[in-house]
C-alpha positions in Angstrom: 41.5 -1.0 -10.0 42.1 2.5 -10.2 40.8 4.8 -12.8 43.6 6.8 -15.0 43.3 10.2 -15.4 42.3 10.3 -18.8 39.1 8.4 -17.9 38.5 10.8 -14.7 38.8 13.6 -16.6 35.6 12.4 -19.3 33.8 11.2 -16.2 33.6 14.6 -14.2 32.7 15.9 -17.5 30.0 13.8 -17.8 28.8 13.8 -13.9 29.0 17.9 -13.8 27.1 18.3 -17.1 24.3 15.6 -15.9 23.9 17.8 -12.5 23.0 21.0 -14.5 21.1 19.3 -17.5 18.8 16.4 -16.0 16.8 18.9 -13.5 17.4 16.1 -11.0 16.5 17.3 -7.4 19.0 17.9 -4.5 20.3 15.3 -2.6 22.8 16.5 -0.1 22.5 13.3 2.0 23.9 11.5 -0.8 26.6 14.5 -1.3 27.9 14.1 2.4 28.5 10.0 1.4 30.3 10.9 -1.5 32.3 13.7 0.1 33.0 11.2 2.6 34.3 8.6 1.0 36.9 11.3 -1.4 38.4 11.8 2.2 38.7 8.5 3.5 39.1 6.9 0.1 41.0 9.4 -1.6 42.1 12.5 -0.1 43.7 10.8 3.5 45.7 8.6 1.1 46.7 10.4 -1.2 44.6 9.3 -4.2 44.1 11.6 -6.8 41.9 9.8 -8.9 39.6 8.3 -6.5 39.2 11.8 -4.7 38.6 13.1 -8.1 35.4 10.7 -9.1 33.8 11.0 -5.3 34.0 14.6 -5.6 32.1 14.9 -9.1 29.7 12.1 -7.7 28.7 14.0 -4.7 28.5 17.4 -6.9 25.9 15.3 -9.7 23.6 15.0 -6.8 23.3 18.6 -6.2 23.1 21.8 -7.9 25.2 24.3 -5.6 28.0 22.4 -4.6 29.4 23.5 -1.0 32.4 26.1 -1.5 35.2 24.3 0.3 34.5 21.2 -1.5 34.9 22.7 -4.9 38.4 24.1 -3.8 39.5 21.1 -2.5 38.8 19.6 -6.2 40.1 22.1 -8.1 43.7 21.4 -5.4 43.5 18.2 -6.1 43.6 19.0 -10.4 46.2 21.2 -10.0 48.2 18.5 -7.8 47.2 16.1 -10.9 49.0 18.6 -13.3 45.0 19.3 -15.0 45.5 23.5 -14.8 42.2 23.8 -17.1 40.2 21.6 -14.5 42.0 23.4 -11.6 41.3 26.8 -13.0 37.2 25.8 -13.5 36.9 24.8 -10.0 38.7 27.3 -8.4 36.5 29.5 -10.4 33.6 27.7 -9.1 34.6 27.8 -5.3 34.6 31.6 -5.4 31.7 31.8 -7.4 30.0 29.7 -4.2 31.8 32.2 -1.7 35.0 30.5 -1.0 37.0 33.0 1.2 40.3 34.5 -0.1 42.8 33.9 2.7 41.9 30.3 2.3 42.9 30.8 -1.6 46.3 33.3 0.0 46.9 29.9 2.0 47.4 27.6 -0.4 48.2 30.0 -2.6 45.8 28.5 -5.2 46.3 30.8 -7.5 49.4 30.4 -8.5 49.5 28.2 -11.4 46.8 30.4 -13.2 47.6 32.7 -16.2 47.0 36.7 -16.0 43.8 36.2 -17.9 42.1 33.6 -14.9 43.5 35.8 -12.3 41.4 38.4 -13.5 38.3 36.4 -14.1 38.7 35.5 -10.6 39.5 39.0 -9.2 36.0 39.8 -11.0 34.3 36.5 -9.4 35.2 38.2 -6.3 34.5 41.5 -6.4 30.9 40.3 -7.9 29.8 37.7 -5.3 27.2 38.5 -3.0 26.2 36.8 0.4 22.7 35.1 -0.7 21.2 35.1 3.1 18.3 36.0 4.9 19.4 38.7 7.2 15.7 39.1 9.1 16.1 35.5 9.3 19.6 35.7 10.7 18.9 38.3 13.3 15.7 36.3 14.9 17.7 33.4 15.3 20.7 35.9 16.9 18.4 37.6 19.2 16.5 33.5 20.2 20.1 32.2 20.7 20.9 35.3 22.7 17.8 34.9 24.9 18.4 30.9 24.8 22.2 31.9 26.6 21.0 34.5 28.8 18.4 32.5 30.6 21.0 29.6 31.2 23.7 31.9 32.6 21.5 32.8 35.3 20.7 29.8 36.0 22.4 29.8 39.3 20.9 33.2 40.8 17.2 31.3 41.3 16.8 30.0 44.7 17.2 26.3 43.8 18.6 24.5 40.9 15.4 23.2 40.3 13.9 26.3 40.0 16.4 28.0 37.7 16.7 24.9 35.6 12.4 25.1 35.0 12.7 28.3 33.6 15.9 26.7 31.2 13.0 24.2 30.1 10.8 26.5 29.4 13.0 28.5 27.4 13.8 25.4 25.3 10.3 25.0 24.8 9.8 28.6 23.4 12.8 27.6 20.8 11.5 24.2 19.6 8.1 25.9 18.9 9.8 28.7 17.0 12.7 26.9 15.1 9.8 23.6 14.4 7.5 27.1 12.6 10.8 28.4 10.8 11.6 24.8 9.4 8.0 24.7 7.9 7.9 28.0 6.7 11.5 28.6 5.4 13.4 25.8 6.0 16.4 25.0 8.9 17.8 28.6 9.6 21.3 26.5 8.5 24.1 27.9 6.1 22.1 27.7 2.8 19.8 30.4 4.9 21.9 32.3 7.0 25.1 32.1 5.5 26.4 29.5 8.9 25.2 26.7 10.8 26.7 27.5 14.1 24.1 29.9 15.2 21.6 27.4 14.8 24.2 24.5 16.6 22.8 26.6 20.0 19.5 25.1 19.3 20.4 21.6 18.2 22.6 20.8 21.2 19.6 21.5 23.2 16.7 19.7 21.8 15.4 16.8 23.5 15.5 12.9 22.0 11.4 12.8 22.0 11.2 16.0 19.6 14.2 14.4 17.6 12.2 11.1 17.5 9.1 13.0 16.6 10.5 15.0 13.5 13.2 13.1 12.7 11.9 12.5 9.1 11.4 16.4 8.6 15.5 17.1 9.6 16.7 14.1 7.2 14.2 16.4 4.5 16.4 19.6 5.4 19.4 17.8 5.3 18.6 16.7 1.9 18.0 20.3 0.6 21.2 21.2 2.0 19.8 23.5 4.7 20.6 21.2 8.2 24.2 19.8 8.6 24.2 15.9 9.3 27.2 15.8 11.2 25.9 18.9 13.6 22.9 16.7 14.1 24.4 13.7 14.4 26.8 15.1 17.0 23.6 16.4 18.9 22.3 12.5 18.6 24.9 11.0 20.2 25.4 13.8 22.8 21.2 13.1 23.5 21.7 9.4 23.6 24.9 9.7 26.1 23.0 12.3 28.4 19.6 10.7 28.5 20.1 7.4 27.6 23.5 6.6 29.2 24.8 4.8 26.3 28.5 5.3 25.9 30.1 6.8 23.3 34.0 6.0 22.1 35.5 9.1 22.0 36.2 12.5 23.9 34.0 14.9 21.6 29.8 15.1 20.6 30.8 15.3 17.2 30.7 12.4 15.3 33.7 9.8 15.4 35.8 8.6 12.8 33.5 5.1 11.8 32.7 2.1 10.2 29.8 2.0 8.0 29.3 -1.3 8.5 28.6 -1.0 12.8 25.0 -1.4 13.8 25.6 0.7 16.6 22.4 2.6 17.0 24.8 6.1 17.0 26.6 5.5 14.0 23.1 3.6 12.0 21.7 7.5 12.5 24.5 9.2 11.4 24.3 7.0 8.3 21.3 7.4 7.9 21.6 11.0 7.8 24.6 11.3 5.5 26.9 12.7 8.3 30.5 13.1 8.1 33.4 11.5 10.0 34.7 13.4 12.5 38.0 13.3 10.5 36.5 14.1 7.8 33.9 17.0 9.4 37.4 18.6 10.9 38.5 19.0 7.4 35.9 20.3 6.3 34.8 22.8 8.2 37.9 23.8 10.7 41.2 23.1 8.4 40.0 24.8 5.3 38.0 27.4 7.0 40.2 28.2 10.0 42.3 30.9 7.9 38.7 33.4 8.0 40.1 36.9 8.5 39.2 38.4 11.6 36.4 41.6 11.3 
């Protein structure tokens, strides 16, 4: 049965005033689910409502909801005729670093009265990149090195010999990204402000190291810093490469699935809270594809 608006409306209410009351600890495993299931659920058919309760239950579990999420909320208010909700969440989204074309896009800010314009324009002009630059350089200059060594692969002698010096390189990485998780955390988007520097490293980690610190990835996932679908695209990309077990679809990141399959692939990348790949493409390529060039 479907929730009227009305009801909605008291329940994000209730679910967004929880997350910031209760001190209740980050959870982004269970965020990814929820976002999840407000795409397939809602979102993809057109559900106001039910996109509008899986996005306030995947923001209760966390305390700094992901920017692209919130905007996508505060669309789907505005598309429900709620310009108070639409307005806070908007708000929100470029409090957390939303970028402005994405806003110029959609032009999301449309519906909003002179005085929100200008609470926004202010959001903006006040909102600082929280990321660890050292942090962000070291990995630049690992995944540099990590490149480098591969592209001359080729000018060794032998394959063989070329591909040891590939290993040993990967070695060097594991050891230093295995120390940065312990000390810091993942060197993710929470960290460095983007997880595809440190998507060089994940792609080439091996399935023992995986195996081995498994249960300390699920713990950065859960603080936000590791993306689940990045590693679960690395999973299956490990299991087809080393294992030789087929996978049902023409890209490493994770397919559009059935929570209910046992398939060893997809178990992980529940396990893990990882997006669809319908869902991951969304996410982080529709809404963020309109990034102004620098």
């Amino acid at each position: 049965m479907r929730m009227n608006l009305n009801n909605i409306f008291i329940l994000s209410i209730l679910l967004f005033t929880c997350n910031h009351t209760s001190g209740q600890s980050n959870n982004y495993i269970k965020y990814y689910r929820n976002i999840e299931q407000a795409y397939q659920k809602g979102i993809f058919k057109s559900n106001k409502d039910t996109t509008i309760y899986f996005m306030n239950k995947a923001f209760s579990c966390v305390s700094e909801p992901f920017p692209e999420d919130l905007f996508v909320l505060s669309q789907t208010y505005l598309d429900a005729g709620n310009n108070k909700m639409h307005f806070k969440f908007l708000l929100k989204s470029i409090e957390a670093g939303i970028d402005r074309s994405v806003i110029n896009k959609f032009n999301a800010d449309s519906a909003l009265t002179k005085n929100q314009k200008e609470k926004c324009l202010i959001a903006y002009n006040e909102y600082k990149i929280p990321i660890d630059t050292v942090l962000y350089f070291s990995l630049d200059s690992v995944c540099k090195e990590d490149q480098r060594v591969r592209r001359e692969v080729n000018n060794y002698n032998t394959f063989e010999e070329g591909n040891r010096y590939v290993e040993i390189q990967d070695s060097l990485n594991r050891l230093w990204l295995l120390s940065i998780i312990k000390t810091k955390g993942w060197p993710g988007r929470k960290l460095i402000g983007t997880d595809w520097k440190s998507f060089t490293l994940i792609s080439h980690l091996k399935p023992h190291w995986i195996k081995k610190h498994f249960e300390l990835l699920k713990r950065e996932i859960a603080k936000g810093n590791l993306n689940p679908s990045m590693l679960a695209g690395s999973i299956d990309r490990i299991l087809f490469q080393y294992d030789k077990k087929p996978i049902a679809y023409n890209s490493f990141l994770p397919g559009n699935i059935s929570f209910e399959d046992n398939n060893e692939c997809r178990k992980n990348r529940r396990i893990i809270g990882a997006l669809s790949n319908k869902v991951f493409f969304n996410r982080n390529y529709k809404i963020r594809a309109w990034k102004p060039k620098t």
